[in-house]
C-alpha positions as CSV (number, residue, x, y, z in Angstrom):
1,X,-26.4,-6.5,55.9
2,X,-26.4,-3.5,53.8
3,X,-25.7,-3.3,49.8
4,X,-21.9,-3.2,49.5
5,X,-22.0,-6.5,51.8
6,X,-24.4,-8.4,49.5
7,X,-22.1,-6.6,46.7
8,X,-19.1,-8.1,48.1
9,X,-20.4,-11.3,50.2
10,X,-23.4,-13.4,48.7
11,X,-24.7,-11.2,45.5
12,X,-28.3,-11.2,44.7
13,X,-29.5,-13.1,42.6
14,X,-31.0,-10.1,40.9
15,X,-27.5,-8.8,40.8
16,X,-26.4,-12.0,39.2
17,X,-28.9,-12.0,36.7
18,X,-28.6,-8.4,36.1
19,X,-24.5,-8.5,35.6
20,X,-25.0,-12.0,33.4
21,X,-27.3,-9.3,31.3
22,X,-24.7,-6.5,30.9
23,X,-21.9,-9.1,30.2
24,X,-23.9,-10.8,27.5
25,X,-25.0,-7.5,25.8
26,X,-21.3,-6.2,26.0
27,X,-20.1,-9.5,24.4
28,X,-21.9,-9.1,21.0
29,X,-21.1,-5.1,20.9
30,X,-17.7,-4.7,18.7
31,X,-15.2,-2.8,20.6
32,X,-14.2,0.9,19.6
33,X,-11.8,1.6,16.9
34,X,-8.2,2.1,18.5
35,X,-7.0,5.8,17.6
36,X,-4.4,3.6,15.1
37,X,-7.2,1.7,13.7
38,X,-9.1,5.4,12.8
39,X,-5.9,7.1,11.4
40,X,-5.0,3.9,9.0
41,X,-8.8,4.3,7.7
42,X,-8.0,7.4,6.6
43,X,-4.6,6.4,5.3
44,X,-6.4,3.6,3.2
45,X,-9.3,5.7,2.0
46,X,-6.6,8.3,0.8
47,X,-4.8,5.6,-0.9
48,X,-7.8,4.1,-2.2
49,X,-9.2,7.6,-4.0
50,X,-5.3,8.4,-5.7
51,X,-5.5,5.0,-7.1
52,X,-9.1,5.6,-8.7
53,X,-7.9,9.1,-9.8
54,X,-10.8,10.5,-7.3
55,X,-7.6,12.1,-6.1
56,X,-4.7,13.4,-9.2
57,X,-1.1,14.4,-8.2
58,X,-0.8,17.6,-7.2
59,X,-4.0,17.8,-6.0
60,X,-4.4,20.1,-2.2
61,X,-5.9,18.2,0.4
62,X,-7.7,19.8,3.3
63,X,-7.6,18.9,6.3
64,X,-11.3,20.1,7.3
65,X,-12.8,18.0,4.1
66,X,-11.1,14.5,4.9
67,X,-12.2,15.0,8.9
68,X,-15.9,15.9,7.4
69,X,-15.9,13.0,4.9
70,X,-14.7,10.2,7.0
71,X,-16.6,11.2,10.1
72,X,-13.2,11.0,12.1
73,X,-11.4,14.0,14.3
74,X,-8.9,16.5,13.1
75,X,-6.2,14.7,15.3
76,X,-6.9,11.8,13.8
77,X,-7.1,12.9,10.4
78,X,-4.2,15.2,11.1
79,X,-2.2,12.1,12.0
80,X,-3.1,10.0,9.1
81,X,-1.5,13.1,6.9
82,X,1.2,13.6,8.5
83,X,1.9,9.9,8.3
84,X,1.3,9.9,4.4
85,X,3.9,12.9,4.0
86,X,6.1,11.4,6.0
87,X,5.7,7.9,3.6
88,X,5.8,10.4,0.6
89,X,2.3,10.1,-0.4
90,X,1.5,14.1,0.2
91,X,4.1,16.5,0.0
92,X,3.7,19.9,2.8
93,X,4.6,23.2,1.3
94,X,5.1,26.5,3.8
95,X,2.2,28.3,4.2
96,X,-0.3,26.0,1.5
97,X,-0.4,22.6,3.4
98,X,-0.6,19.5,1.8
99,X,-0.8,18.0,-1.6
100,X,-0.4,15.0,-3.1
101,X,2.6,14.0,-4.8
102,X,3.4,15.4,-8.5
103,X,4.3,12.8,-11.6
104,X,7.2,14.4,-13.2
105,X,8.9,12.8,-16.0
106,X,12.5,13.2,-14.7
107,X,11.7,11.6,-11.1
108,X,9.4,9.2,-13.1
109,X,12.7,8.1,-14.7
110,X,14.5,8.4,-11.1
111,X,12.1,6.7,-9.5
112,X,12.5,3.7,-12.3
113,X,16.2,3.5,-11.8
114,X,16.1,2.6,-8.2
115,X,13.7,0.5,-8.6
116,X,15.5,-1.9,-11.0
117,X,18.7,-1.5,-8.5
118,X,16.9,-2.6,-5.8
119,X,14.6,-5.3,-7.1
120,X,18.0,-6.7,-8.6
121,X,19.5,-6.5,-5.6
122,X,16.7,-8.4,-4.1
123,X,16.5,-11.0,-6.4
124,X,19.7,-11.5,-6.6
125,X,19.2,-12.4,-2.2
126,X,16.6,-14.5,-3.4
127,X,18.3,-16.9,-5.9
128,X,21.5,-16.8,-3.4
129,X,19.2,-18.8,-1.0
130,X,20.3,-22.6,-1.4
131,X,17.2,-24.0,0.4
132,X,14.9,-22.8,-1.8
133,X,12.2,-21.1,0.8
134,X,12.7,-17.5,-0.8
135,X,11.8,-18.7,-4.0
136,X,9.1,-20.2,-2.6
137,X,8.0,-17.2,-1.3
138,X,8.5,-15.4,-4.5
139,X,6.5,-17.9,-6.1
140,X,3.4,-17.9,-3.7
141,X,3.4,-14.1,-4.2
142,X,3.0,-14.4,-8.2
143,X,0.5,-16.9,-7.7
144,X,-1.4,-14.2,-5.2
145,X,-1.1,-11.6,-8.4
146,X,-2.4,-14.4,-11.1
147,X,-5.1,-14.7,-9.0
148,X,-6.2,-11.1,-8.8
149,X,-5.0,-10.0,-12.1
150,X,-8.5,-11.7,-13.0
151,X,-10.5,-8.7,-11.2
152,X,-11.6,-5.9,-13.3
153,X,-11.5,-3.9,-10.3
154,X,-9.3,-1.0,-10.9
155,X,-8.5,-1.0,-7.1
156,X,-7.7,-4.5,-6.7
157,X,-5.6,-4.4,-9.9
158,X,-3.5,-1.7,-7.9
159,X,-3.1,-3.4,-4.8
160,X,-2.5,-6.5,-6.6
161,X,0.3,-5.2,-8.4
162,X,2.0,-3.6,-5.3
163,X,1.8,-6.6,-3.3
164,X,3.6,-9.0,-6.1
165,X,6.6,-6.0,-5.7
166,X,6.5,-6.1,-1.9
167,X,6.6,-9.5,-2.5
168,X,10.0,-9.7,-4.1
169,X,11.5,-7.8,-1.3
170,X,9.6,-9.8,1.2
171,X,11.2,-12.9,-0.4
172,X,14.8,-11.1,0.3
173,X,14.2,-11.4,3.9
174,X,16.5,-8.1,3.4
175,X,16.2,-6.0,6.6
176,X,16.9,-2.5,4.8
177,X,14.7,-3.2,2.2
178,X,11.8,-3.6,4.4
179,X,12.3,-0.5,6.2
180,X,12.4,1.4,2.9
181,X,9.4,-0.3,1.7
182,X,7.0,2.3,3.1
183,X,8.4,5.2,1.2
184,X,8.4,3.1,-2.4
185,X,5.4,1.9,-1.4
186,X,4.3,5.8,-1.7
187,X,5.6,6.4,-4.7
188,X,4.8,3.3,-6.8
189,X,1.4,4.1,-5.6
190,X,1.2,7.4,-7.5
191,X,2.9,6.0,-10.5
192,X,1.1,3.3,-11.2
193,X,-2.0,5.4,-10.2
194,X,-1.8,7.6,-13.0
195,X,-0.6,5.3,-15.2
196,X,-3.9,3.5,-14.5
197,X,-6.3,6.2,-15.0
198,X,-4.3,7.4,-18.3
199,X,-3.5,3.9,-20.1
200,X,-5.5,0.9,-18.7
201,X,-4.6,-2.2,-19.5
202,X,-4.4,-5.1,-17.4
203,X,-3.8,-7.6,-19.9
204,X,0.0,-6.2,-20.9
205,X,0.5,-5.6,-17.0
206,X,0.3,-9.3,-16.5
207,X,2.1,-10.1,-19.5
208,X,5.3,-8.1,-18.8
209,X,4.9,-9.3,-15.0
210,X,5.0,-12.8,-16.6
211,X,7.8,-12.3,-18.7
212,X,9.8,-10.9,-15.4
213,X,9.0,-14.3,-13.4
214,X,10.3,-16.7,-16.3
215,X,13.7,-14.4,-16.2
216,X,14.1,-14.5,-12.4
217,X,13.1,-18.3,-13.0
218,X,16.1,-18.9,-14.7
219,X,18.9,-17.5,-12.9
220,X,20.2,-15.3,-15.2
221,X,21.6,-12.3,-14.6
222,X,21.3,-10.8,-17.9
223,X,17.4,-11.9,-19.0
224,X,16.5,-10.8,-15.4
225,X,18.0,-7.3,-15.7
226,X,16.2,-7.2,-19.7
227,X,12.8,-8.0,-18.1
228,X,13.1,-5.3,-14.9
229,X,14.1,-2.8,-17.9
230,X,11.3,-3.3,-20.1
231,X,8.9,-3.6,-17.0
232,X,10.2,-0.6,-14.9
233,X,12.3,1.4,-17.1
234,X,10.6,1.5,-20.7
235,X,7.5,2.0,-18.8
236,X,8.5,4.8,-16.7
237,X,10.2,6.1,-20.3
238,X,6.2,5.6,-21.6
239,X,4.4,7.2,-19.0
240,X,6.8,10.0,-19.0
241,X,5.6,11.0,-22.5
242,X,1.9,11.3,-21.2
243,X,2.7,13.7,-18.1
244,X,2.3,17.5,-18.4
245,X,5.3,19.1,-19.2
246,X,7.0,16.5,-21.1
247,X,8.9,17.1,-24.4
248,X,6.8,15.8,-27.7
């Protein structure tokens, strides 16, 4: 009987013992990143250094550095970019590639006033719910942000803060909202990156945040629309003062 018989028929017990080998080794060997897996590394890393002001607004970023950095390929890294200018992270400009998005004090303000349209509108989905179940989810969403308020880590203070406002549209269960979310995702990020990095201070971030929940506790239409002004709009209105270019 000649080897592709015993491979086929009765194997070795060689074989057996030699196959049981390979199978145990490849069990406890972690399988390769996914080429999606690679590109939102990249994506994350990106994010991570705007938010820590590694990276400012405006800033170029090159292609060659990021693929050099983050020991990935230039289709992958490629691909990660494109995705981020696409979300509105980076911005592509004829002939000088890519850069990350400006803070100017007139879309600051922009910016602001859809913001408070929206997260009115979604609110407004979430205390039309009889049963109770979006609140709910508001609610477990503010306790996620009380708990991470308590970091000092500028990074976790970021994501923190983004995921309590994902969380209000979450709670919406609003379709539209949610495929929007990407691109406000974007630019909140810068915002609130540069408004970390020029004015840090967690302690009146949780306070206005706080006042916001009490208002959208009670129902009210007016003392909810008060708090998203003071928290979105008189913000922006601050932070536009401390970008280049603004009027004194």
């Amino acid at each position: 009987m000649g080897p592709e018989e015993d491979d086929i028929g009765r194997t070795p017990a060689r074989t057996s013992m030699s196959r049981t080998s390979q199978n145990s080794s490849a069990s406890t060997v972690a399988p390769p990143a996914s080429n999606t897996e690679r590109r939102q590394r990249v994506v994350d890393e990106i994010k991570r250094r705007i938010v820590l002001g590694e990276i400012r607004p405006g800033q170029r970023i090159i292609e060659a550095e990021i693929t050099s950095s983050l020991d990935v390929s230039r289709p992958t890294a490629r691909e990660a970019l494109n995705q981020m200018a696409r979300d509105g992270f980076l911005i592509q400009e004829a002939y000088r590639g890519l850069r990350v998005a400006d803070i100017q004090s007139d879309s600051l303000l922009e910016i602001a006033r859809v913001r408070v349209a929206l997260d009115t509108e979604a609110i407004s989905e979430i205390l039309a719910d009889t049963t109770g179940s979006r609140m709910g989810v508001l609610e477990d969403a503010w306790r996620v942000f009380e708990k991470a308020t308590a970091e000092s880590d500028p990074l976790a203070l970021h994501e923190a803060h983004v995921r309590f406002h994902r969380g209000i549209w979450e709670a919406a269960d609003n379709y539209l909202l949610m495929r929007i979310w990407p691109v406000m995702e974007a630019q909140m990020t810068i915002v609130l990156a540069y408004d970390q990095f020029t004015r840090t201070n967690p302690a009146r971030a949780h306070a206005i945040h706080a006042a916001l929940m009490r208002a959208i506790r009670t129902g009210d239409s007016a003392q909810i629309r008060t708090a998203l002004d003071v928290h979105t709009m008189d913000s922006a209105q601050e932070l536009a003062l401390l970008t280049p270019g603004s009027a004194d």
